[in-house]
Every structure is written in C-alpha cells, then in structure tokens.
C-alpha positions in Angstrom: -22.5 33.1 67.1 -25.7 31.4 65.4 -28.3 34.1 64.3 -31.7 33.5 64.8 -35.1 35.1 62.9 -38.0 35.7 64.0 -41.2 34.1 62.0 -44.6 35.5 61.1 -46.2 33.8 63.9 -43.7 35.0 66.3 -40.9 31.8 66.7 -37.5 31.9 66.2 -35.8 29.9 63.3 -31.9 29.2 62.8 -31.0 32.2 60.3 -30.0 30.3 56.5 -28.8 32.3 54.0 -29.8 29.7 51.8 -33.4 30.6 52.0 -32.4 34.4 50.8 -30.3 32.5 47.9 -33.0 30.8 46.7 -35.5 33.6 46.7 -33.9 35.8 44.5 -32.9 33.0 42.0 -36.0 32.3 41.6 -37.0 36.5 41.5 -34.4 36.2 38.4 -35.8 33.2 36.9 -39.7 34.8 37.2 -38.4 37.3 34.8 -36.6 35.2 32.3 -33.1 36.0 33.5 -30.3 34.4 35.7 -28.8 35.2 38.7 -25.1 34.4 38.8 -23.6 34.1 42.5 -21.6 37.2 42.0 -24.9 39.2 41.4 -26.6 37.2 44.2 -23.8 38.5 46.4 -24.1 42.1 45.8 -27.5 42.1 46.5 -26.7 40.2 50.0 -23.8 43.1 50.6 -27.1 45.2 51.0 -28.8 43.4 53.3 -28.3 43.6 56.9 -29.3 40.4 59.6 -28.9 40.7 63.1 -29.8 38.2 65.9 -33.9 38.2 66.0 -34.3 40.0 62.5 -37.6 39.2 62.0 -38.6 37.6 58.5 -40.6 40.6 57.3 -37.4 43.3 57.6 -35.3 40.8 55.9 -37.8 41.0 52.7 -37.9 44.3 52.6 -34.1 44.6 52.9 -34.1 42.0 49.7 -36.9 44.4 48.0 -34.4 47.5 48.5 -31.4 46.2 47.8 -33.0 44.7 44.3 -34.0 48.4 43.2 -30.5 49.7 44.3 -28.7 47.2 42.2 -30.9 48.2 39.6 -33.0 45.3 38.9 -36.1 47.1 38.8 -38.4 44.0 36.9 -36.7 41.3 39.4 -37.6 43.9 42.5 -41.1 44.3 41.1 -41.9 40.0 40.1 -40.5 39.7 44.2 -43.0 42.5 45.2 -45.7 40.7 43.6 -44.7 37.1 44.8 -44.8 38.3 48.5 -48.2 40.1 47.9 -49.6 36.7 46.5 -48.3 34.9 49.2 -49.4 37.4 52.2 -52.8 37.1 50.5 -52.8 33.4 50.4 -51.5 33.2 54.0 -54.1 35.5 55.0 -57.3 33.6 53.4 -55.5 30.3 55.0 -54.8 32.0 58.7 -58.5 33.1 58.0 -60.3 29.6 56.8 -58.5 28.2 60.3 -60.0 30.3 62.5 -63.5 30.2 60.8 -63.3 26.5 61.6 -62.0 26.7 64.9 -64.5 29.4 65.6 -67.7 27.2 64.4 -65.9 24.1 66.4 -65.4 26.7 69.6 -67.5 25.8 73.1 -68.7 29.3 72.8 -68.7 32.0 70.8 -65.5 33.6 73.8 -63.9 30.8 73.8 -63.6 30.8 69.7 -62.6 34.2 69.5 -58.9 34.9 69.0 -58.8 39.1 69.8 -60.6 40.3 72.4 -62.2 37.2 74.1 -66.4 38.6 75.8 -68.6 36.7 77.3 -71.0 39.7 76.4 -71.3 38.2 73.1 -73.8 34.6 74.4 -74.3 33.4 70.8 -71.8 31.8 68.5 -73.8 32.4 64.7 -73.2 33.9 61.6 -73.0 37.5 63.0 -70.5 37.2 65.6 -68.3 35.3 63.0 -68.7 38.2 60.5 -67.8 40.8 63.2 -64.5 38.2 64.0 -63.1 37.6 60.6 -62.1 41.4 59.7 -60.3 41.9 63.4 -57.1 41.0 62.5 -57.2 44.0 59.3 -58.3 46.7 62.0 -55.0 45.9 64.3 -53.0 46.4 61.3 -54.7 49.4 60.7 -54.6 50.9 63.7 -51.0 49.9 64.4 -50.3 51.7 61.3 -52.3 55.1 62.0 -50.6 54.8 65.1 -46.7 54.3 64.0 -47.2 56.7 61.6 -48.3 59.5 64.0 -45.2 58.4 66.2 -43.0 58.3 63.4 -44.1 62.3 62.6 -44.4 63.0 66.3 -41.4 61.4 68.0 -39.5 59.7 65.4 -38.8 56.1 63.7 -37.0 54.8 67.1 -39.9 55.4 69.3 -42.1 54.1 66.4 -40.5 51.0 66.6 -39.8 50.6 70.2 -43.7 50.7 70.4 -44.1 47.9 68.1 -41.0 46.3 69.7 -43.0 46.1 73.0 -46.2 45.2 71.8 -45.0 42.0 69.6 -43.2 41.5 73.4 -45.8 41.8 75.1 -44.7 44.0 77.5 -47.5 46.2 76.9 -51.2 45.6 75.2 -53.4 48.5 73.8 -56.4 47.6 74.4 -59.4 47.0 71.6 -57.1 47.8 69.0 -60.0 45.3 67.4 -62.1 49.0 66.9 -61.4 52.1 65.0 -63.6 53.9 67.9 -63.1 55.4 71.1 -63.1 53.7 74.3 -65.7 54.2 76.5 -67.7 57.0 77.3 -70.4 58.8 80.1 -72.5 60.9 77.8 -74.9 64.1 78.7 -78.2 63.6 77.1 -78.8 67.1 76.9 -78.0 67.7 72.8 -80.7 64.9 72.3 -83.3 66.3 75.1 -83.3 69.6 73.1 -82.3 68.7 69.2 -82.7 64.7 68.6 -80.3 62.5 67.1 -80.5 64.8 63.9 -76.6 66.1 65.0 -74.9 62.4 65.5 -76.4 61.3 62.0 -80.4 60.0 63.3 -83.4 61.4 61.8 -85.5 61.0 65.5 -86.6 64.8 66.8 -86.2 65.5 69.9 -88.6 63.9 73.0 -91.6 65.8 73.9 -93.3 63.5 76.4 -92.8 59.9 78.0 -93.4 58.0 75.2 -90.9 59.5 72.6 -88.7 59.9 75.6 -88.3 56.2 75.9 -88.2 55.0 72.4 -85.9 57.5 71.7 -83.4 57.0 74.5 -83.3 53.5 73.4 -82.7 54.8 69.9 -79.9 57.6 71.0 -77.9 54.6 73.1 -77.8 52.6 70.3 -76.4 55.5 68.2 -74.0 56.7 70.6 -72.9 52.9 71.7 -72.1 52.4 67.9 -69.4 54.6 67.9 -67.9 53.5 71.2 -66.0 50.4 71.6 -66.9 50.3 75.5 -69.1 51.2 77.5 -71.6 54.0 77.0 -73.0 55.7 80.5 -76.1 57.6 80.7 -76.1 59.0 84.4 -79.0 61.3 83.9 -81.2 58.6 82.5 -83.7 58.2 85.6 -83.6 62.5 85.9 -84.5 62.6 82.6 -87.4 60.1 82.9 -88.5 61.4 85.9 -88.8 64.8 83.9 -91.1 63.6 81.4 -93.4 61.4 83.8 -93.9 64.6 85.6 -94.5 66.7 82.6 -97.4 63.9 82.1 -98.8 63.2 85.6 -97.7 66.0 87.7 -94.6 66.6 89.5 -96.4 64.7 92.9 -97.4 61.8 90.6 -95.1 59.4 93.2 -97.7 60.5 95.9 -100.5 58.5 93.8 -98.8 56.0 91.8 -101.5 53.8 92.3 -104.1 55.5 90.4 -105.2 54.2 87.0 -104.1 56.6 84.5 -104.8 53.9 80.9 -108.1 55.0 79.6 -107.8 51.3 77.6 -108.9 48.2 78.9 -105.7 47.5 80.4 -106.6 50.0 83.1 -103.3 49.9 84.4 -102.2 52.7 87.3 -99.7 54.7 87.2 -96.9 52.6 88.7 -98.0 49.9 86.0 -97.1 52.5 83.6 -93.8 53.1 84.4 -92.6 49.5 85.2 -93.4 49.0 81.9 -91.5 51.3 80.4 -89.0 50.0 82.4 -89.3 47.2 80.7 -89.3 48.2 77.2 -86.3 50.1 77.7 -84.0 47.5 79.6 -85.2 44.4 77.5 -84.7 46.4 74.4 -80.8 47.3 74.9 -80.1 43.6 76.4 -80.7 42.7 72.7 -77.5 41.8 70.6 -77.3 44.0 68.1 -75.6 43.9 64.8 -73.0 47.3 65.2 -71.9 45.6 68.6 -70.7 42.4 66.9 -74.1 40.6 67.9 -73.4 41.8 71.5 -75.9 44.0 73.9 -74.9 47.4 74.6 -72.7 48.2 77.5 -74.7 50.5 79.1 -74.6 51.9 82.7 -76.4 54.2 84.9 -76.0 56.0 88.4 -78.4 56.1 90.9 -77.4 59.3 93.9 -78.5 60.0 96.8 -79.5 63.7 97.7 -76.3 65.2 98.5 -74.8 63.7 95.7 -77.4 64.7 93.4 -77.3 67.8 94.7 -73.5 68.5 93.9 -73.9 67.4 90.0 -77.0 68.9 89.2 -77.8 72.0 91.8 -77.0 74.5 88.5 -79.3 71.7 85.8 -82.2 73.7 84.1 -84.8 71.4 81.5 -85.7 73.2 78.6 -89.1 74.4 80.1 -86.9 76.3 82.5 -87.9 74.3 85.7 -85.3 72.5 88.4 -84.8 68.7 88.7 -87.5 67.3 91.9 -85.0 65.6 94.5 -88.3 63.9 95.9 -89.9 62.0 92.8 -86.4 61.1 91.8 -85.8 59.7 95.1 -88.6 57.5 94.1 -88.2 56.7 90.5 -84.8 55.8 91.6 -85.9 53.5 94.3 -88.5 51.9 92.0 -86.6 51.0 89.4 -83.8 49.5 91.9 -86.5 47.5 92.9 -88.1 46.1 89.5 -84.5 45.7 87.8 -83.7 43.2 90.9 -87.0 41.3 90.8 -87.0 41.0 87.0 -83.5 39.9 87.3 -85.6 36.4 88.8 -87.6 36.6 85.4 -84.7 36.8 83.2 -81.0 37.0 82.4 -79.9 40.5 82.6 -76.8 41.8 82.4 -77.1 45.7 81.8 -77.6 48.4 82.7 -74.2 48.0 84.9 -75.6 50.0 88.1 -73.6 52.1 90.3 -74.9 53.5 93.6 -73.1 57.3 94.5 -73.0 57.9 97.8 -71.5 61.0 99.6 -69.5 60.1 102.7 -69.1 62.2 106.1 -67.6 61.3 109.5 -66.6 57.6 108.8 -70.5 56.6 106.8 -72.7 58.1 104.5 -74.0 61.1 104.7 -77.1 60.4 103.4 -78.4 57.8 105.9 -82.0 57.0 103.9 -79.7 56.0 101.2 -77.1 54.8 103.3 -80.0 52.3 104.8 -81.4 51.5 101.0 -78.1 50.8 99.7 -78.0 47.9 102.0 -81.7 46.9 102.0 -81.1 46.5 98.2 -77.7 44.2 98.9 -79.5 42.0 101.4 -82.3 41.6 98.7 -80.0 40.0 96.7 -79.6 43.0 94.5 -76.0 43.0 92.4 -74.7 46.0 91.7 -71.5 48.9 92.4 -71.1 51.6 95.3 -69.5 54.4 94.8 -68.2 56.3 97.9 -66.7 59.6 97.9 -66.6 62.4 100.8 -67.3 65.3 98.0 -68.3 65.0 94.5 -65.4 65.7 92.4 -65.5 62.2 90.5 -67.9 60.1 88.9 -68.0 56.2 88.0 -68.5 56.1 84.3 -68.1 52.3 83.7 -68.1 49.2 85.3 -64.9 50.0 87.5 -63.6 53.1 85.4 -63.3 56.1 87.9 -63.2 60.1 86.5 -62.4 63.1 88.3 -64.9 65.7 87.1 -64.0 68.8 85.7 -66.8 71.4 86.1 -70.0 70.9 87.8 -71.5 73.9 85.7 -74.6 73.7 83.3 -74.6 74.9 79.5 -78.2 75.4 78.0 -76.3 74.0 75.1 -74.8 71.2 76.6 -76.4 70.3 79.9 -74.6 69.0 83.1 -70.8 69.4 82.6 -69.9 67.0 85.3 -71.1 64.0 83.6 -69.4 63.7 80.2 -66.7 61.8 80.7 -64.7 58.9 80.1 -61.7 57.1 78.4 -60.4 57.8 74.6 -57.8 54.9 74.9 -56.5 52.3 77.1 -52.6 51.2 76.7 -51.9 48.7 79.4 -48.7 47.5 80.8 -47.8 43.9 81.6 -46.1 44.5 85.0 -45.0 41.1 86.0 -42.7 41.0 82.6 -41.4 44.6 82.8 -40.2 43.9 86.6 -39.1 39.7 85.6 -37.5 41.3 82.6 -35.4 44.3 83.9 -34.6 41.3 87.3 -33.1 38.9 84.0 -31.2 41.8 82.3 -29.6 42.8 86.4 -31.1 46.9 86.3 -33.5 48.3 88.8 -36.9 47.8 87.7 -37.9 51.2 88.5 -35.2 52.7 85.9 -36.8 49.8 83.0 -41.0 51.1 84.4 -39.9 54.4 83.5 -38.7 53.8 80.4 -41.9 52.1 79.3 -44.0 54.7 81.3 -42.8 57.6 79.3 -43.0 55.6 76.0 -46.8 54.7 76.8 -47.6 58.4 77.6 -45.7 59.0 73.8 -48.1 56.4 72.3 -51.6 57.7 73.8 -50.6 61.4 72.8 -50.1 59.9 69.3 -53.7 58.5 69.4 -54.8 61.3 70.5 -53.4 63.5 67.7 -55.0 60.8 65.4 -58.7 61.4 67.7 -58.3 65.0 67.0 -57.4 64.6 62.8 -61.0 62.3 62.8 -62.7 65.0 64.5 -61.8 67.5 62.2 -62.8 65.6 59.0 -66.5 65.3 61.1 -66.0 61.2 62.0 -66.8 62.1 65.2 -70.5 63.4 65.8 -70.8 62.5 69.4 -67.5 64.9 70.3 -69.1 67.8 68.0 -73.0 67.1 69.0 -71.7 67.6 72.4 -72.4 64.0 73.7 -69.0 63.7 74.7 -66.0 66.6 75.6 -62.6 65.9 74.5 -60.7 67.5 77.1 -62.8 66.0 79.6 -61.7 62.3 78.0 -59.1 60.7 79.5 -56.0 58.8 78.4 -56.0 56.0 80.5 -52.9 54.3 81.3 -53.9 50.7 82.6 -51.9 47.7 84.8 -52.0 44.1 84.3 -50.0 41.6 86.3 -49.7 43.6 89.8 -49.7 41.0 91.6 -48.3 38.6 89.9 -44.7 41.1 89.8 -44.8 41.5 93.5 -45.3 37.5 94.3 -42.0 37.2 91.7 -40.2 39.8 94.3 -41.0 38.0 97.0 -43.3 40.5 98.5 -46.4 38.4 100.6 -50.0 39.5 99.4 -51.3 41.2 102.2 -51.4 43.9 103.8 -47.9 44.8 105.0 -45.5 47.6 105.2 -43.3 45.7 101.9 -46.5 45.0 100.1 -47.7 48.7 100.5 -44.8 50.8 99.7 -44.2 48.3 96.3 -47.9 49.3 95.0 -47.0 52.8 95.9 -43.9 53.1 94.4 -45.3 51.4 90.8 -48.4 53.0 90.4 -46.6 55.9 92.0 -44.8 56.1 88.8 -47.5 56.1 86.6 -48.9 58.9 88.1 -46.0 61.0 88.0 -45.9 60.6 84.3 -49.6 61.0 83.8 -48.8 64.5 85.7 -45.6 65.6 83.6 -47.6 64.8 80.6 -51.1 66.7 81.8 -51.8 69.6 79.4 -54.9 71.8 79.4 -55.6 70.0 77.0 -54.5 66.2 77.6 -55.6 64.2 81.3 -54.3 61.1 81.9 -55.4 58.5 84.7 -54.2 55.1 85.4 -56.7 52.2 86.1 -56.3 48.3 87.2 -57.6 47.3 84.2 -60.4 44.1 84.4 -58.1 42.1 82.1 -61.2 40.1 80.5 -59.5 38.7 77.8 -55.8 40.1 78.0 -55.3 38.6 81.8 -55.5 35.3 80.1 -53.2 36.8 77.6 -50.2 37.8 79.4 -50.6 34.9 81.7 -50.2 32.9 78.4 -47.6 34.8 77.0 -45.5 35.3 79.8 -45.1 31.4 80.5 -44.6 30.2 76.9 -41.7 33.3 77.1 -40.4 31.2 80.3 -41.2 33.6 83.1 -42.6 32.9 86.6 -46.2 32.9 86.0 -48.3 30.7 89.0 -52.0 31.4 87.5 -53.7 30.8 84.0 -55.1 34.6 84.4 -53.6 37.6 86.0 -56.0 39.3 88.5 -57.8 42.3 88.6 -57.4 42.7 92.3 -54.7 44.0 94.7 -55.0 40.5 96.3 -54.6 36.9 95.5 -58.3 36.3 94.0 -58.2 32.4 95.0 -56.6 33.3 98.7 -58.3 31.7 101.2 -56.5 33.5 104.2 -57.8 36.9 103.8 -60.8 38.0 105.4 -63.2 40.4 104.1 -61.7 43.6 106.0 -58.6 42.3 104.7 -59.7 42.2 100.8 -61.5 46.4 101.7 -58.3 47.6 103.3 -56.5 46.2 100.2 -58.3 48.3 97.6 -58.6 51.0 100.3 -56.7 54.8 100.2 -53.2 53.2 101.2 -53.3 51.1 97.9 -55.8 53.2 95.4 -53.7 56.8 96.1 -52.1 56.7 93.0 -55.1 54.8 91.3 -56.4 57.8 89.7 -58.8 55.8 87.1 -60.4 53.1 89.7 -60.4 49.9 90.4 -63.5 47.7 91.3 -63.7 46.1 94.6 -65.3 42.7 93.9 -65.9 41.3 97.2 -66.7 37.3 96.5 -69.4 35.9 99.0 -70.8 32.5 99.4 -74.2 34.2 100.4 -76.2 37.0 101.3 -75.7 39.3 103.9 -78.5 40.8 106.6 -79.0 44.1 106.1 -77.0 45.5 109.3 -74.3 43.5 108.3 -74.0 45.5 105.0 -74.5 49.1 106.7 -71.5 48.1 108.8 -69.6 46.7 105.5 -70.5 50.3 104.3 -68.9 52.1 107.0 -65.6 49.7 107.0 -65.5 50.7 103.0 -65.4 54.6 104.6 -63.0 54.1 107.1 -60.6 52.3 105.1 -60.7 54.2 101.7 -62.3 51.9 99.9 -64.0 53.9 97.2 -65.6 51.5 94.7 -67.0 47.7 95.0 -70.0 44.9 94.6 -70.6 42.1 96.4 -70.9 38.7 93.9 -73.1 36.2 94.9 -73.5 33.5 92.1 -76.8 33.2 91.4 -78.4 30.1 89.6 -80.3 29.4 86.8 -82.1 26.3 86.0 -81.4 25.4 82.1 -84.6 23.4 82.1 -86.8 25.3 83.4 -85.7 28.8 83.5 -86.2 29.7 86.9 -83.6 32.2 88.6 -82.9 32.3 92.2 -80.5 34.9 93.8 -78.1 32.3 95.5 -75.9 29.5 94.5 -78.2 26.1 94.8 -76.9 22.5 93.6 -80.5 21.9 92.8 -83.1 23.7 90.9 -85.9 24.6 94.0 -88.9 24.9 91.3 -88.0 21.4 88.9 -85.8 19.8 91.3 -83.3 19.7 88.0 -79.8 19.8 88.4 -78.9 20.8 85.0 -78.0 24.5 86.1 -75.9 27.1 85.3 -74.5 30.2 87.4 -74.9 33.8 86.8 -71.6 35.4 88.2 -69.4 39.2 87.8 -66.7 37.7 85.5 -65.8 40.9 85.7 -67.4 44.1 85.8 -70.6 42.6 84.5 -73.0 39.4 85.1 -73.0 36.6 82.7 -73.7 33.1 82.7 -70.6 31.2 83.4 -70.8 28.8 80.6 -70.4 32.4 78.4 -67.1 32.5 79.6 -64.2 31.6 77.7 -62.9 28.6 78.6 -59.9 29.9 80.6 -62.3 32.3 82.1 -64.1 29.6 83.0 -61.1 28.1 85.3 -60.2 31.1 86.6 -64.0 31.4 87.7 -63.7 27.9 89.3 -60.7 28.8 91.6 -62.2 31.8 93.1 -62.6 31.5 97.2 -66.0 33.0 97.9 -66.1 34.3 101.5 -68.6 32.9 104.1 -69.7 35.0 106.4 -68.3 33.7 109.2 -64.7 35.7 107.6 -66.3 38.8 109.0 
C-alpha cells in the first residue's frame, strides 16, 4: 500500500525514503564524515512511518534515532540545519503575508487568523499586531498540550492537536494569550481606582473624574481581554455622580443652565456631552487592541429588572441607586446614541435592552412601549427577554446565568461579573459527515469529541488559574472579574449545515427539532458531568466571524458537502426566502435554545422599519415563543461623499444625490460598514434575504 506524509502546510506527498536518505548523508557529510548504507539503515530501523506521518514526526524520529546510534555531532549539525531552515521558512511564510496583507482590499480581508471587520484601517499598526499571530498559536497550543499531557496524558494531547489540524474543532482566538470576554463590576474602581489592575488614576469623586476615568478603566480592563468587555452598571454609575452634582431630582430640571462659562449650557447639554466624550473616545482604535476600538457593551433595564440585580447595591456614601433618574438617564442616552448614530459611524457600545417578561409580554409596559418606540426610530440594538432575572447578556449574543444577586462593599453587584474564559468550538457538519463516511452513529463520534473538548477547556483552565497565581491577572484579583463565575464555553459551528447533509428540512418540524435537541442535548450533558463548584460550562452558537468562513473553506477543499461559502450563525437557512418572520422567532425560540445554555442572537433581517405597534406585537411573539435574545437589522446608508447617514437602505444619497454609498449592517453581533468586511464576509452579506414586512 503507498504511504502518504503529511506537509508543513497541511498536503499529502507520496512517502520517499529517498528524501530521509539524503538527509542524513548530507547530516554525515556536515560533519566531515560518511555515511555508509549499512549505517544509513540502522538509523532507518529506528524510525517508524505510517500512512499520514506528518513531516515534522518523521524529523524528530531521524533526530532520535541519530542520538541512539550514537552519533551525537551528526544529531546535533541535523538539529541545527532544521532550526536554520524553520527560521528561514518562517521569515519567508512571513515576508508573503506582509505583502499580501499591504495588497489586501481591507485590512479583514488581508488578515490570515482571526479575520474583523472591527479593525477599518489597513496601516502599519494593524500589520504589526498581524505578523506575531502565528508565534502566539504555537504558544498557546503548547501551554495547552502540555497541561493535557500532565493532566490527561500524551494520547489525549494528541488527539486534541489531531482534531484541530482536522478541523473538526477550532479554539477560538488562540491569536491572544488573554481571556475571552468578560462583564465586569465597576465597583473595585468606584472605591480604589485603577491603582489594583496596574493604573496610577484614584478613584472618581464627581462627574468629571467619573467619565475620564471610566474611559481610562475600559481601556485597561479591555487590554487584558481578547473580547468583549461589558460594563452593565455604566449608566447607574453615571447617574450616581450627576446626582452627587445636581441633586438626585436633577432630571426634573434638565433644562436649567448649570455652566457658569460662556457656553451657558443646561444641564441636559452637560450630559449629552459627556456622552459624547465617552462614546467617541472608546470608538477610537487603539494600539493594545491591534488598532481596533474596544468591544464594549452596556445594558439598559427596565424597573423590575433593575430591581432584581441591584435591590441589595449600596454607593460608597451609603445611599440606594434612584430607579426614577435612571429611568431617565437611560432613556436619554438611548436617544442621543441613536441620533448621533446619523452624525457618525458608531459601532459600540453593543446595547442590550433587559426586559422582565410576565403573562405572554413584558412586565414593564413603559419599557415594554420604549423598547419599541426606540426600534421604530430606527434605533439598532439587542432585547433581552427573561420571565425572572437569573441571567444576564454579557456580549453581543453571549448569554450567562447569574450566580448571586448579593452585594459585597468590596466587590459590588455579584450578579454582573461574568462572562467566558475560553471558547472551543466544534465543526458539526464534519463531525456528523465524518462519523456518516466512517458508517458509526454520529451520536457515539459527538460524544467522543464532546468529552475531549470538556478535557481541553479544563486544561486551560488549569493554565488560567497558574497565571493568576504568578499575579498576571489583575482584573481576577482586583475583583473586576470572578473566576468561578467565568464560564467555559463550549461553542457550535456548522448546525445547520450537518442537518441539511442528513436530509433534515430547515424549518420548523418535528425531524428538525428533535435533531437540534438531541446535539446540543449532548453538549449539555457533558457541560453538566463536568460542572464542579468550581468549573461552569455553557454552550453557545457561536457568531463564526471569521471561522464560519473557515470551516466552510476547510470542509470543501476536504471534499465534504458544503452548499455555502460561510456557515451560519442561525438555526435557519440565513439566505431562505420561505420563512417568515414568526418562523425565523419560533426557530431560535425555547423548543430550539433549551439546551443553548450560552445564547444565541436572534438577528431578525428587515428590508425596513417597523411602526411602533408592529414591534410591541413582535415583542410579545418573542415571549410566547421562547425567543430570549435578538435585533432587528436594517442596513443603513452612508454617503462616502458626503457623509451623511440615513437609518434605511437608499440607492441614492437624499442630501448629495451621490450614489457612491456604502451600508452600515450587523455582520454579526456588531455594526460595520460592509466594505469592512472581509471579502467572503462580504458575499455572505450579499446573499442575505431581508424580510419585508408584508412576511408578517
């Protein structure tokens, strides 16, 4: 039977023993000596090939079996030669992509990791935070083997690497040394500063310091995140130190000048800009990020909500949180953050509206009425529905059940800080196409590679826990984040695209139900068996940015059915024009998001805005049917030549009659222009079927 290796860039090669020949002749020859067949084949008696040996196992085989023959020089001139020539394949693979990167459409498009249309500018920056990518997966893959290895053994260690090389299953921003995401208390910085995570800023003592610090503490705490970094308490907080200043009832005169200089601006003046210092300031790129704007996200609640988290919340000057200037602020800055979004390109804060449900609608019917007000404004932003207040939204689709709703006067609100350590992801659509090649019930293959994941994220965990001991992790000791609150987040990829192999139709029906059930049904059993006092796991459909492109990619070159460029993000078909808007709700709704204990986002594609009424009844359809978590995406447009934004999708700009426009769209998660998609992003976008309103 011909033997075949695998390459350094993953192809397979007819196996020579030729090529081995000539290597250690010329290992021999480095040092002055010869190598005589009979030695030549003594060293090859050492040296094990099987079919799909890959090149680099074979070398070290040759650099084992040199030492155990005794031919210590030889071993150590062939140690040296493959050093040289890693390094020279590494500063060539490296010079490639530095050209390809300054030739890429966009700075997405060019990168070859971890694709973002966060990052909008392609400059000397962003290629300085690409070029060392490549040396932090080899790091971390090594941390992380290493920790199996100890933990589990060399097998496990190697299946891992076995199914990542695969593809079978993708840890996510391996790219980073830090955490995943993260929703933070502010309280250690409301009381102490940033002294404890490594600033030099005291702690705020009125409006002023409050919002040049918070800008300062996100920008600290993001740095050590590589997601998303949540700050649910930032408009209680704000509306804290605006009373200190103007009086808890200052929302009762908000038009009264309060700026001695000539400005003379009133009070609501005031606060709109400080809105705007602090939103334009963390839309900046900024150098830790990789020349990329924060991730940052906020909550808004409405009263019974608020009420849950916060009923036990005492400031430092001993007083309660005011429901009623809240309930202002919050509507305020609603409304400024969507009218600037006609002023400028946006993208963060990534906002997320928590509403308590009762009786098929929410409870809260003021809020219930201004969450739909805002959407028929052409507002963009989440909904989070829950009939009691036992999870939180953390990111931009991440879901967390919360732990303890109790306040420490050393750490603040326990029910906010929370979040993901780690994110390992499994490619369903090859684990189910492979175990269907190989003739074994997929079940028997998922739960093979479910229990291996669960192996892997404990690893990392382990690894988490070493770094917090040697103090590399301020944010866990300062109290920013909890580690037992942090989840280990077991993601899916490829959903869909397993159950259209099967044959299973994309709706909803009885098949399509009971196969989502019984996979993510898995998951969840795992995540249980492995659930410690100390560990939580959840499971989240993961937004597949960059890595739905991926698997799409991988999975066709590896010659399985694939039908789209990208994988969704969705429980349904995201170009299907046959499903109507209930449809698409009852789809991410309680039959489908049981065992979806980490969330998935509801993205709800429309050609154009809805009235008011028509979004209060959308809200109590996202009740009924379990729907917990969604948007509505409008595209909006933006005039390249003139700037102007307008809130719906126009073929012609309405204030320079140019045509030269782009569109401001969710690619997923978060706004950004189109054209700072990647380019497969971009075609994905293209195909998507936007709903008209006549589908409700």
């Amino acid at each position: 039977m011909e033997l075949f290796i695998i390459k350094r860039d993953g192809k397979k090669e007819s196996f020579s023993v030729g090529k081995i020949k000539n290597a250690i002749a010329k290992a021999f020859l480095s040092v002055g000596s010869f190598a005589t067949q009979e030695v030549i084949t003594n060293i090859l008696s050492r040296v094990s090939i099987t079919n799909e040996t890959t090149v680099e196992d074979i070398q070290n085989q040759v650099e084992i079996a040199l030492m155990a023959e005794r031919y210590y020089a030889v071993a150590k001139s062939y140690m040296l030669y493959r050093q040289k020539h890693a390094e020279d394949r590494e500063v060539t693979e490296k010079l490639k992509f530095l050209i390809d990167y300054c030739d890429a459409q966009n700075a997405a498009t060019g990168s070859k990791f971890d694709a973002n249309a966060n990052v909008e500018n392609k400059n000397m920056a962003t290629l300085i935070g690409e070029l060392p990518k490549s040396n932090f997966i080899r790091l971390n893959r090594r941390m992380l083997t290493d920790k199996l290895k100890d933990m589990y053994g060399k097998e496990v260690s190697d299946r891992y690497i076995n199914l990542l090389n695969e593809h079978f299953i993708y840890k996510n921003d391996e790219t980073s040394l830090a955490n995943y995401c993260a929703s933070i208390t502010m309280y250690p910085w409301l009381i102490g500063g940033t002294t404890s995570i490594g600033g030099n800023s005291k702690a705020p003592t009125n409006l002023k310091s409050f919002c040049g610090g918070f800008i300062n503490m996100v920008f600290m705490v993001s740095s050590m995140l590589s997601g998303a970094c949540a700050t649910p308490e930032f408009l209680m907080y704000m509306n804290y130190f605006i009373g200190l200043e103007f009086g808890e009832d200052y929302y009762l005169h908000a038009d009264k000048i309060v700026d001695s200089s000539k400005k003379q601006r009133a009070l609501d003046k005031v606060i709109t800009d400080y809105f705007e210092q602090i939103v334009y300031s963390i839309n900046q790129p900024t150098g830790a990020r990789n020349f990329q704007a924060v991730f940052w996200n906020i909550s808004y609640y409405d009263k019974y909500y608020f009420e849950s988290l916060f009923e036990n919340f005492v400031f430092p000057n001993e007083s309660k949180p005011d429901w009623n200037s809240l309930n202002w602020l919050q509507k305020r800055f609603m409304k400024w953050f969507n009218m600037e979004r006609t002023r400028s390109v946006l993208t963060f804060p990534v906002e997320t509206m928590a509403l308590l449900t009762e009786n098929g609608e929410p409870k809260d019917k003021e809020y219930g009425d201004f969450t739909a007000e805002m959407y028929a404004e052409g507002h963009s932003f989440f909904t989070y529905m829950s009939d009691n207040a036992d999870s939180l939204s953390s990111c931009c689709r991440l879901r967390n059940e919360i732990q303890d709703n109790g306040f420490s006067y050393t750490l603040g609100a326990g029910g906010v800080s929370t979040g993901s350590k780690s994110v390992l992801t499994i490619n369903l659509n090859r684990c189910i196409q492979h175990a269907a090649r190989n003739s074994m019930p997929y079940q028997f293959y998922l739960d093979e590679i479910v229990d291996l994941v669960h192996k892997v994220q404990l690893a990392y965990n382990e690894n988490l826990k070493n770094m917090k001991a040697k103090g590399m992790l301020p944010l866990f000791d300062a109290g920013y984040i909890n580690m037992g609150r942090q989840y280990l987040t077991i993601g899916v990829n490829g959903l869909v695209e397993a159950a259209e192999f099967l044959g299973i139709e994309i709706s909803d029906n009885p098949r399509y139900e009971n196969f989502v059930q019984q996979i993510l049904g898995i998951v969840e059993d795992y995540n249980k068996r492995y659930r410690t006092k100390d560990v939580m796991f959840n499971c989240e459909m993961i937004p597949a940015e960059n890595v739905g492109v991926k698997h799409a990619k991988w999975d066709r070159e590896a010659g399985y059915m694939v039908k789209r460029d990208c994988y969704n993000s969705y429980f349904y078909i995201v170009e299907d024009e046959s499903l109507n808007i209930i449809d698409k709700f009852r789809l991410h709704g309680h039959k489908y998001i049981e065992h979806l204990t980490g969330g998935s986002a509801l993205h709800l594609n429309l050609e154009e805005h809805l009235s008011k009424e028509q979004y209060k009844q959308l809200l109590r359809v996202a009740t009924q049917e379990g729907c917990n978590y969604f948007t509505f995406n409008i595209p909006n447009t933006v005039c390249n030549d003139c700037g102007h934004i307008n809130k719906r999708k126009l073929n012609e700009c309405p204030s320079c009659k140019s045509k030269n426009l782009d569109y401001l769209t969710r690619i997923i998660g978060y706004m950004k222009r189109v054209s700072n998609f990647s380019q497969p992003r971009q075609k994905e976008a293209a195909q998507r079927h936007y709903a008209p309103v006549c589908q409700l």
